[in-house]
C-alpha positions in Angstrom: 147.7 58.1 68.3 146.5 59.0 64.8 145.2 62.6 64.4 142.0 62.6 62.3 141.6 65.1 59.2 139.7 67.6 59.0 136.2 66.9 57.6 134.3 69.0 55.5 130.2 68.5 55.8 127.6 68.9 52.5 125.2 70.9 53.8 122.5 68.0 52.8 124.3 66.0 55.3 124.4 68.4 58.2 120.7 69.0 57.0 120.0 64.9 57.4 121.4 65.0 60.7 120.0 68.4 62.4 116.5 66.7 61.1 117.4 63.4 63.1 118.2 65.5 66.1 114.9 67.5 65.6 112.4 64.2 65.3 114.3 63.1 68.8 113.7 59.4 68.1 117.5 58.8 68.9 119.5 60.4 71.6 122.4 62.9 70.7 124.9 60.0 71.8 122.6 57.6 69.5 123.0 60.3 66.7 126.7 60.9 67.3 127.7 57.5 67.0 125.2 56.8 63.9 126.8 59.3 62.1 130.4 59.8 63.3 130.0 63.3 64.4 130.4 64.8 68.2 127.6 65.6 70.4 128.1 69.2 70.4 128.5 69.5 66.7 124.7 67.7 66.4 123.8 70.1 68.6 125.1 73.3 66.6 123.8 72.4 63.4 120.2 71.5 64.7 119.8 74.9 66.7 120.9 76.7 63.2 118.3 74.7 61.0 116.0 75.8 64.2 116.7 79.8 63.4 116.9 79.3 59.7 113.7 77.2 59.3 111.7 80.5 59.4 113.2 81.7 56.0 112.4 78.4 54.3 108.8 79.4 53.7 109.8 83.4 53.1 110.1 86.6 55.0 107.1 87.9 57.6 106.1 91.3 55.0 110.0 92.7 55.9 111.4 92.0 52.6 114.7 94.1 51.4 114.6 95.9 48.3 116.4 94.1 45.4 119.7 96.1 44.3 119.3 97.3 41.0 120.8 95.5 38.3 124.1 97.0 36.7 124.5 97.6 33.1 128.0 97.5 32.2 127.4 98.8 29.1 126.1 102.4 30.2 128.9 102.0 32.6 131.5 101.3 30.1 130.0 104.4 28.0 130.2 106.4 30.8 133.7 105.9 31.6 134.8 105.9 28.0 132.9 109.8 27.7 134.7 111.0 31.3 138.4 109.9 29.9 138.0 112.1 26.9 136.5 114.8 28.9 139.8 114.3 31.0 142.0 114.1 28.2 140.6 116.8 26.3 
């Protein structure tokens, strides 16, 4: 018996098959076999597009603040001025 490698997914592809699952114009087994993909994996990646789908069209007034953006050259001033201090 060969052992099968290990297969990596794009995410357009797991996309293209959680979608397939979703419509429900095949059964899992259909799916499975179109494909070449278990049962249970279909069934993973079309109950994460169904909790991620939410985020597609944007957050519900709960958004995070943005981190502030980092200027490296303030930073590198800033460390230059703290080794002379140090050194002086």
């Amino acid at each position: 018996m060969t052992k099968r490698i290990r297969r990596n997914h794009s995410p357009a592809f797991k996309a293209k098959v959680a979608l397939a699952a979703v419509k429900g114009e095949k059964t899992l087994a259909e799916l499975a076999q179109q494909f070449d993909v278990h049962p249970n994996q279909i069934t993973t990646w079309r109950s994460q597009l169904m909790e991620g789908a939410a985020g597609v069209f944007g957050s519900d007034g709960h958004s995070e603040p943005a981190e502030p953006a980092i200027d490296v050259k303030t930073l590198h001033a800033k460390i230059g001025e703290l080794t002379l201090v140090n050194d002086y």
